[in-house]
C-alpha atoms as a printed R data frame, in Angstrom:
    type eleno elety resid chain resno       x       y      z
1   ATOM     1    CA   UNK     A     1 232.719 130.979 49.004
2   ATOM     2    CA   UNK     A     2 235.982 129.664 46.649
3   ATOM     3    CA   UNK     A     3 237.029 131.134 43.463
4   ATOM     4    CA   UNK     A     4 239.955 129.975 41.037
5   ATOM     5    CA   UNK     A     5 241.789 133.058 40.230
6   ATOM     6    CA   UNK     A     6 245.301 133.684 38.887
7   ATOM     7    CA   UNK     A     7 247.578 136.394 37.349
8   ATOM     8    CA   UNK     A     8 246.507 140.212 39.381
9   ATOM     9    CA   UNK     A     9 244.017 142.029 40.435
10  ATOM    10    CA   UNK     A    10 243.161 142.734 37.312
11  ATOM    11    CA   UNK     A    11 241.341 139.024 36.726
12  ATOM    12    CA   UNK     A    12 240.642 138.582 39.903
13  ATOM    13    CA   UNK     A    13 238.300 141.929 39.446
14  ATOM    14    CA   UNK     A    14 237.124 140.001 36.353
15  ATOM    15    CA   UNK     A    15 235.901 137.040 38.402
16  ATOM    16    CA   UNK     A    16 234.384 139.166 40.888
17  ATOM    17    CA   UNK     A    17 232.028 140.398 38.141
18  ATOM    18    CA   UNK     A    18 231.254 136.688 36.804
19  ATOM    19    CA   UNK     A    19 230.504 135.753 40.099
20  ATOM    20    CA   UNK     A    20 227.951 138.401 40.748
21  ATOM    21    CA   UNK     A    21 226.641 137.485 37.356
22  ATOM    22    CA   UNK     A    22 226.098 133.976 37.195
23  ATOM    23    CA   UNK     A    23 225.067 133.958 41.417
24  ATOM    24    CA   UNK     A    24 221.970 135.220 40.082
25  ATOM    25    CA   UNK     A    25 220.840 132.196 37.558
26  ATOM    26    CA   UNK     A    26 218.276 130.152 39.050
27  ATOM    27    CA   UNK     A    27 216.505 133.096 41.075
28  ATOM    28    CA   UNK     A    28 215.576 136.505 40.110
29  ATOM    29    CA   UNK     A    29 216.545 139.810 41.090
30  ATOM    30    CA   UNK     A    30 213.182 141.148 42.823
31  ATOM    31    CA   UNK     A    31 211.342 143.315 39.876
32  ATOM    32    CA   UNK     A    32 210.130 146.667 40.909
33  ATOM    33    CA   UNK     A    33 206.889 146.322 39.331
34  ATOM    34    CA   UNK     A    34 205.990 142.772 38.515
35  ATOM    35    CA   UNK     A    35 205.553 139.782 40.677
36  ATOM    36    CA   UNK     A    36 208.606 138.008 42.094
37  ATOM    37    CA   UNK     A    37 209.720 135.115 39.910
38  ATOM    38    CA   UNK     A    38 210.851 131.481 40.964
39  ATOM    39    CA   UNK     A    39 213.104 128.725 38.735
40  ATOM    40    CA   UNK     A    40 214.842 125.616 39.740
41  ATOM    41    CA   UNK     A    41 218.259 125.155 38.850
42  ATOM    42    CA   UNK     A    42 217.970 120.960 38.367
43  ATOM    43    CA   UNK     A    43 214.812 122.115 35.396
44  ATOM    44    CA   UNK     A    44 216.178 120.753 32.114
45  ATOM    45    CA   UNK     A    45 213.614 123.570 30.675
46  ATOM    46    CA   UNK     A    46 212.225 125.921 32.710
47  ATOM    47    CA   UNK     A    47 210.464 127.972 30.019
48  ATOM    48    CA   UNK     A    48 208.366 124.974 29.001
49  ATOM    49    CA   UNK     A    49 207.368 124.555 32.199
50  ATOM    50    CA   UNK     A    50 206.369 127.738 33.312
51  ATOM    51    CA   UNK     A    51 204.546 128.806 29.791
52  ATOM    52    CA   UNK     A    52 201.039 127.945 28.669
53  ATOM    53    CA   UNK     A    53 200.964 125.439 25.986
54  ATOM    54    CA   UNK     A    54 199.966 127.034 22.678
55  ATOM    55    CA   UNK     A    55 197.790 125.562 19.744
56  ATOM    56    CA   UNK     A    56 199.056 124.877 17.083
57  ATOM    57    CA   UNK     A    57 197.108 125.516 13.348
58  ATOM    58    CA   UNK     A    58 194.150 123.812 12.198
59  ATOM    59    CA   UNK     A    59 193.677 121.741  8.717
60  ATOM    60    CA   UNK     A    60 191.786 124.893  7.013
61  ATOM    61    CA   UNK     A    61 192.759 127.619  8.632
62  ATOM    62    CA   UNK     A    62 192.277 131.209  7.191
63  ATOM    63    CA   UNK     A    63 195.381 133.428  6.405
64  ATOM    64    CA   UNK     A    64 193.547 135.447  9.818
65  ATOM    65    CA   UNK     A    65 193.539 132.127 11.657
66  ATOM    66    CA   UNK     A    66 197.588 131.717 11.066
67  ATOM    67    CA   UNK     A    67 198.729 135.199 11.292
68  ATOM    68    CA   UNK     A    68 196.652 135.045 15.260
69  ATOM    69    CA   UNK     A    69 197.281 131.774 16.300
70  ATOM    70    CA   UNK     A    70 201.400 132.060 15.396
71  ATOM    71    CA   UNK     A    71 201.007 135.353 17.326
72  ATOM    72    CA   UNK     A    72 199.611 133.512 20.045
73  ATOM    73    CA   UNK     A    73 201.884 130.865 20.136
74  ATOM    74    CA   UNK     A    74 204.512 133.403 21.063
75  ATOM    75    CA   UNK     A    75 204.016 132.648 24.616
76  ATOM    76    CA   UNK     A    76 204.725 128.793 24.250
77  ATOM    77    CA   UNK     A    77 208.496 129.221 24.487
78  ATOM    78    CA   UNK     A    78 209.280 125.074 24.526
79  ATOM    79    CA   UNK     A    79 211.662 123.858 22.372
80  ATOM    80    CA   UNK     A    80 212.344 126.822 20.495
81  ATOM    81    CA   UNK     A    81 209.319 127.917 20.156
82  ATOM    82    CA   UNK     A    82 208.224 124.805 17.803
83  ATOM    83    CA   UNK     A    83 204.445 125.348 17.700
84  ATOM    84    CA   UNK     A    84 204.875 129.180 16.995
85  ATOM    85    CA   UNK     A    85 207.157 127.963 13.848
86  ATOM    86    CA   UNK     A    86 204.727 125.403 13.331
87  ATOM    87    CA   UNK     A    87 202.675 128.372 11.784
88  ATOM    88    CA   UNK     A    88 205.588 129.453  9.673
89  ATOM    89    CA   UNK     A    89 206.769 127.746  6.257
90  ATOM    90    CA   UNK     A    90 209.165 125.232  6.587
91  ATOM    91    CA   UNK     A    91 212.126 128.209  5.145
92  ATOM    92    CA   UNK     A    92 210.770 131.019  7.569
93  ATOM    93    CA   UNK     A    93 210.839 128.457 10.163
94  ATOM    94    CA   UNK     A    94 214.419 127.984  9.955
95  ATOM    95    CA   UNK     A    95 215.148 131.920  9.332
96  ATOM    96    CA   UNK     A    96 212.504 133.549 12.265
97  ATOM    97    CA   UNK     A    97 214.195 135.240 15.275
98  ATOM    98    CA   UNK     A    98 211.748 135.372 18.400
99  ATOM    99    CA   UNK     A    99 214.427 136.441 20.832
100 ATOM   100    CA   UNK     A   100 215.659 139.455 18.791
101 ATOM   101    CA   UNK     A   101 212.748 141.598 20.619
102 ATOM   102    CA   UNK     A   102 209.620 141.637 22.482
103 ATOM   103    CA   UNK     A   103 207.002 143.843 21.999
104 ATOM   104    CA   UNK     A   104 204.484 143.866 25.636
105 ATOM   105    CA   UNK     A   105 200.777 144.753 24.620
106 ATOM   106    CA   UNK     A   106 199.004 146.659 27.622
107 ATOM   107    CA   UNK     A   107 197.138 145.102 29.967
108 ATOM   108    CA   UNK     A   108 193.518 144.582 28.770
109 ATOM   109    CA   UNK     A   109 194.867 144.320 25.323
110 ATOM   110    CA   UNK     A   110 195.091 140.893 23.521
111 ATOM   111    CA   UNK     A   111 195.747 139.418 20.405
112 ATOM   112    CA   UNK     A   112 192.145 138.676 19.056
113 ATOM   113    CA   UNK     A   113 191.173 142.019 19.861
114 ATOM   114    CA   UNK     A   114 193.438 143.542 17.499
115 ATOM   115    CA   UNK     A   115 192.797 144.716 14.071
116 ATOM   116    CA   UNK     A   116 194.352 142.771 11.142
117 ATOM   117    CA   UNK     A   117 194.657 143.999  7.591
118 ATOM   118    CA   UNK     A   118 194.021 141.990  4.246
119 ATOM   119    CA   UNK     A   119 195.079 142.094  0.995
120 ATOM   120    CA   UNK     A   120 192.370 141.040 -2.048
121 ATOM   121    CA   UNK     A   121 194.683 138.048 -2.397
122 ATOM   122    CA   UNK     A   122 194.989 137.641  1.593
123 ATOM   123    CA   UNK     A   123 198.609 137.070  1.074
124 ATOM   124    CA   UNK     A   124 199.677 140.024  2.791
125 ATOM   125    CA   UNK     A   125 198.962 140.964  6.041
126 ATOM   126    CA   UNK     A   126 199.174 144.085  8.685
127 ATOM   127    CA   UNK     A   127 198.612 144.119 12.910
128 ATOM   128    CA   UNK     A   128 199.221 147.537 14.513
129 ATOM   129    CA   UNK     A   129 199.391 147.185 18.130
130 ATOM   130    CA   UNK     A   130 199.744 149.618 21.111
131 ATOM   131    CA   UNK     A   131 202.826 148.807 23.057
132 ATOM   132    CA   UNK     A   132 203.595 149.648 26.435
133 ATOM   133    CA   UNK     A   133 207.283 148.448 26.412
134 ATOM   134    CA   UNK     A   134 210.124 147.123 24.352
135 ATOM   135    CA   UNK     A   135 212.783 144.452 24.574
136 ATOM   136    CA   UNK     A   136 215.598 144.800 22.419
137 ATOM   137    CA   UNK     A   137 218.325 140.878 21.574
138 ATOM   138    CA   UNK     A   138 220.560 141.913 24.438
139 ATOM   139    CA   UNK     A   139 217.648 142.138 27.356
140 ATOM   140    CA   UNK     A   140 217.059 145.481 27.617
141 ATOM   141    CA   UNK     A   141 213.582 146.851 28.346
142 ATOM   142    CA   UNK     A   142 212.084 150.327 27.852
143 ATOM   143    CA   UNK     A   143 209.381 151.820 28.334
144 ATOM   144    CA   UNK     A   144 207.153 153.499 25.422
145 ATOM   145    CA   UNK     A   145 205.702 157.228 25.172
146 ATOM   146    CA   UNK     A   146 201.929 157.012 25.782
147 ATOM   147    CA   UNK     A   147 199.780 156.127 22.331
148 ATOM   148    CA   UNK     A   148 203.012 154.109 20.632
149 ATOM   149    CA   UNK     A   149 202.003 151.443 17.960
150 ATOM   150    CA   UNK     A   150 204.139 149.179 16.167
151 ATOM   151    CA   UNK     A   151 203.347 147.507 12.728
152 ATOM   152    CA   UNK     A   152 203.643 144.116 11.583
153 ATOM   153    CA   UNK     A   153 203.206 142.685  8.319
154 ATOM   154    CA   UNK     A   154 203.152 139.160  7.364
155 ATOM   155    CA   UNK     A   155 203.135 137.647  4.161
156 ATOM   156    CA   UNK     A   156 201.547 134.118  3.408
157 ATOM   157    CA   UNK     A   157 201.087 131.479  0.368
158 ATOM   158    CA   UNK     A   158 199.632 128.034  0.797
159 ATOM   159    CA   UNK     A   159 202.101 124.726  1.666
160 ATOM   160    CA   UNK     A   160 200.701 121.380  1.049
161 ATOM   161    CA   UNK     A   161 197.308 123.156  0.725
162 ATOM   162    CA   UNK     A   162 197.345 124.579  3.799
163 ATOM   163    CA   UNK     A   163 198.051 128.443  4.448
164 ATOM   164    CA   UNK     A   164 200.894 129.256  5.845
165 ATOM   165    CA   UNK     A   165 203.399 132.706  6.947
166 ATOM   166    CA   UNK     A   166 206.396 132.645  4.190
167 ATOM   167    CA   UNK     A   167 207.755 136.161  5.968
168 ATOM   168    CA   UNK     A   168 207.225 137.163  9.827
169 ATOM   169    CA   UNK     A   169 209.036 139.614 11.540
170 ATOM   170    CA   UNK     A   170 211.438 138.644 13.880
171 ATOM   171    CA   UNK     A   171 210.597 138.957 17.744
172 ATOM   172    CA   UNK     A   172 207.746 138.575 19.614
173 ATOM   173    CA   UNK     A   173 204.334 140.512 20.729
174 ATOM   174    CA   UNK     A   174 202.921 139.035 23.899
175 ATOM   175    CA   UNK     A   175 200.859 140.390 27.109
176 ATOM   176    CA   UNK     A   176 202.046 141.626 29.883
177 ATOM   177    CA   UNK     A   177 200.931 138.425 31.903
178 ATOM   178    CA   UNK     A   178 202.912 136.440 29.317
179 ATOM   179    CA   UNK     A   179 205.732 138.399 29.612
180 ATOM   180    CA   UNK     A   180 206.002 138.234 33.525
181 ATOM   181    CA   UNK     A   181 205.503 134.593 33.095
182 ATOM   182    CA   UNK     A   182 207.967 133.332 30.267
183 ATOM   183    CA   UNK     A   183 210.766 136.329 31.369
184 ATOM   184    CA   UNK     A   184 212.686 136.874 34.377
185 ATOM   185    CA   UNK     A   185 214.517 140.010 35.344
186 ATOM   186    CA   UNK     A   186 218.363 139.568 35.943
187 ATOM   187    CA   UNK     A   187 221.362 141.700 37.133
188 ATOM   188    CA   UNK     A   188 224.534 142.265 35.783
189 ATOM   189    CA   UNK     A   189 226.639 143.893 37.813
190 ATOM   190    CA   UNK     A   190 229.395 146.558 36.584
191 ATOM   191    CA   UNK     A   191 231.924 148.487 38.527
192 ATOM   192    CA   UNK     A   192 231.889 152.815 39.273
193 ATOM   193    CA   UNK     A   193 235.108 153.924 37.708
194 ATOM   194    CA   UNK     A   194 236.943 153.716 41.613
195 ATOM   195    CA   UNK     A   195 235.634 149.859 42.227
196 ATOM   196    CA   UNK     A   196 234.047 150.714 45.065
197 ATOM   197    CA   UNK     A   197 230.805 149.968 44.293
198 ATOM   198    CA   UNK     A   198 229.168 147.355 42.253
199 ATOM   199    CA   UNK     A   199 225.802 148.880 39.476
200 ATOM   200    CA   UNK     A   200 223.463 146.648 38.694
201 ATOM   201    CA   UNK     A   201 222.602 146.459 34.980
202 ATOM   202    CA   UNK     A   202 218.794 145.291 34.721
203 ATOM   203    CA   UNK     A   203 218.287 142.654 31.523
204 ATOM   204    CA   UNK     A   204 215.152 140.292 30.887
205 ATOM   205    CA   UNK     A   205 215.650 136.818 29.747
206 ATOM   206    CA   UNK     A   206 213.104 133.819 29.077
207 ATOM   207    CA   UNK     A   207 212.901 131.367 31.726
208 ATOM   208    CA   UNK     A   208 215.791 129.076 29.990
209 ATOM   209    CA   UNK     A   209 218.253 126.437 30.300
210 ATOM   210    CA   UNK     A   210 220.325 128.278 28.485
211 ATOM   211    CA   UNK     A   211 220.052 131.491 30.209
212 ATOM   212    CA   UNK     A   212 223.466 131.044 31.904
213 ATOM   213    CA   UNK     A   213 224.708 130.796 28.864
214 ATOM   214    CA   UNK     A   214 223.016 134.273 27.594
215 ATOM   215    CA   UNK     A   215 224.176 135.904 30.711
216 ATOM   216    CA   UNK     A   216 227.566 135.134 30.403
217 ATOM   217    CA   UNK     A   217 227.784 136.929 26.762
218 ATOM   218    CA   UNK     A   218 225.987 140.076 27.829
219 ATOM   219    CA   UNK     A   219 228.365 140.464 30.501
220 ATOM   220    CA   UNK     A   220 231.402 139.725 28.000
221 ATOM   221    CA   UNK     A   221 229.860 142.299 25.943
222 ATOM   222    CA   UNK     A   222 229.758 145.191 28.159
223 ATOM   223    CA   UNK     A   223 226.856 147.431 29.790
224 ATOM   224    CA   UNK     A   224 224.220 148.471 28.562
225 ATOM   225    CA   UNK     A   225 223.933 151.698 26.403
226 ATOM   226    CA   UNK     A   226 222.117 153.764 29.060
227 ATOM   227    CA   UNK     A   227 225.068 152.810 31.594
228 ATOM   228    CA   UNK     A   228 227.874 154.224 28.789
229 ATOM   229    CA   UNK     A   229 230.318 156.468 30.586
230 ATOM   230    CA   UNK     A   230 228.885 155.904 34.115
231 ATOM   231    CA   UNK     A   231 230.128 152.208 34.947
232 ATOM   232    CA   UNK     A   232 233.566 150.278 34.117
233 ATOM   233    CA   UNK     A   233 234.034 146.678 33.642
234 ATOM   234    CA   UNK     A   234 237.540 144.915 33.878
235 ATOM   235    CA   UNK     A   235 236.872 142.179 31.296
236 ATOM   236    CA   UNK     A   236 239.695 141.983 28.737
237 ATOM   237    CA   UNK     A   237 238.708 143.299 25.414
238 ATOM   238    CA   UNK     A   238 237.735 140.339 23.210
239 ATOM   239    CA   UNK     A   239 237.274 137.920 26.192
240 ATOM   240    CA   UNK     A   240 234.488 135.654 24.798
241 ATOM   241    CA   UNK     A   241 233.430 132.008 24.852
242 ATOM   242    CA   UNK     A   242 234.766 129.034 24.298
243 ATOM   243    CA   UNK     A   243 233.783 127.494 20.695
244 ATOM   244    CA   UNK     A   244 231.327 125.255 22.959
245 ATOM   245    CA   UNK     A   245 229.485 128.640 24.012
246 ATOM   246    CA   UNK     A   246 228.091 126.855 27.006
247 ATOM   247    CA   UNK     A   247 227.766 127.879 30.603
248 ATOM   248    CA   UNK     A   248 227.024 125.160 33.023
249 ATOM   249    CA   UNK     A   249 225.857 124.672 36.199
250 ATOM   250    CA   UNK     A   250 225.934 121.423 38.543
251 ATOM   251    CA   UNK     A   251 225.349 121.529 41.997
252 ATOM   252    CA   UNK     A   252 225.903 125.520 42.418
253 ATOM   253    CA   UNK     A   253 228.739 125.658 40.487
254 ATOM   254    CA   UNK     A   254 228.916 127.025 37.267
255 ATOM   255    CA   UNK     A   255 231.798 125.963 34.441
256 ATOM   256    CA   UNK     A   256 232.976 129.402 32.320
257 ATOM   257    CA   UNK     A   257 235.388 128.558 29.473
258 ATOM   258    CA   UNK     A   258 236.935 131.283 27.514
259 ATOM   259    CA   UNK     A   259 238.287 130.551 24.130
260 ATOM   260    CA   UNK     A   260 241.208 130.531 22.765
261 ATOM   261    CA   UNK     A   261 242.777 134.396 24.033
262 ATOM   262    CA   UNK     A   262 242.158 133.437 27.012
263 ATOM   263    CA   UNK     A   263 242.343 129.600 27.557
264 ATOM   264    CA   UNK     A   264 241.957 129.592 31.181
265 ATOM   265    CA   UNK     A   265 239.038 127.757 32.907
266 ATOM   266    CA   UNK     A   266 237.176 129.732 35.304
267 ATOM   267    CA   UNK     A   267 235.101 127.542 38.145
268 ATOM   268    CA   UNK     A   268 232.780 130.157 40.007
269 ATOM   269    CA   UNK     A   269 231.125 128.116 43.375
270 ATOM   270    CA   UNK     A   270 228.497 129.194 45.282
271 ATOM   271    CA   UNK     A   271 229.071 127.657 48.932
């Protein structure tokens, strides 16, 4: 195993740290409670691939109809979620955020069999569904306290005569079989305050091409809140990406660019 390294220990630390993370894309970490995950480095999308195919809406849908079927098309993560957006107006399809969090229904729980409020005008709209666990925008999932609902509300008008959501909230509600399918769990790895050891720092990320790319950030950006005070990292402060905000791989090697405070190229290989 080569790495490029250069000025101290101090980088060189640094590197150790990108290494650890980005040795991980293309294979899990093995989840504790969930079945072991697989994904091929060569897969141009690996989401797409490993995610059901959602349908899209119908000419004469009902404002029901939309609000469930762009619910259910929350598991069809291929390019960018298009059929899920598909439900949206074409504004709100520009504006919606699924990846800011995930809400996982229990198992046995699904998204017909929940209960869906109507205005007179059915133009507004209200789901409350029991959650067993949350994912916040940086990965991070925790568990809910037993009986824990969370409320959506969708509003809707009619676009070239069909109905269609003008407001959703960002993020996604899915099963927990949809979840283990279109998410894998991932390690980043921060140091104990002597750097003798290495803590792994458990995130969940779709099954992506660009989940190199994700990883990368998170691990520019520092543990996670629950780790505060216990771990250290040796990343510069402000170390980010360059402008091109791409990680890539080829042939088990993947290409890190900093930007401009720290123009350096970093090549990580896995031998």
């Amino acid at each position: 195993m080569t790495r490029t390294m250069y000025r101290g220990s101090r980088v060189k630390t640094m590197l150790v740290a990108v290494f650890m993370a980005l040795a991980l894309v293309g294979c899990s970490s093995i989840p504790t409670s969930s079945p072991v995950g697989h994904i091929e480095d060569d897969s141009s999308d690996p989401g797409a691939n490993n995610a059901r195919i959602p349908d899209g809406p119908e000419p004469g849908d009902s404002p029901s109809d939309i609000v469930r079927g762009f619910l259910r098309a929350g598991a069809g993560t291929g390019n960018n979620f298009s059929v899920a957006r598909s439900f949206l107006t074409e504004g709100e399809a520009q504006k919606w955020s699924p990846q800011e969090s995930v809400s996982v229904l229990p198992n046995g729980t699904d998204i017909d069999s929940l209960n869906v409020g109507t205005t007179s005008d059915q133009k507004t709209m209200n789901i409350s569904a029991p959650v067993v666990g949350l994912v916040d925008s940086s990965g991070v999932y925790n568990s809910t306290k037993p009986g824990t609902q969370s409320t959506l509300e969708f509003s809707l008008r009619q676009e070239n005569g069909e109905w269609r959501i003008a407001s959703a909230p960002d993020g996604l509600l899915i099963s927990q079989t949809d979840f283990r399918t279109i998410f894998l769990n991932y390690s980043l790895q921060f140091f104990t305050s002597d750097y003798s050891y290495l803590v792994p720092d458990s995130r969940w990320f779709l099954r992506s091409s660009s989940t190199p790319t994700v990883l990368m950030n998170e691990l520019l950006s520092g543990p996670a809140p629950y780790l505060s005070g216990a771990v250290i990292t040796s990343i510069p402060d402000g170390a980010k990406l360059s402008d091109s905000n791409v990680v890539t791989i080829e042939n088990g090697v993947a290409q890190v660019s900093l930007g401009a405070q720290n123009p350096a190229r970093r090549t990580v290989r896995r031998d």
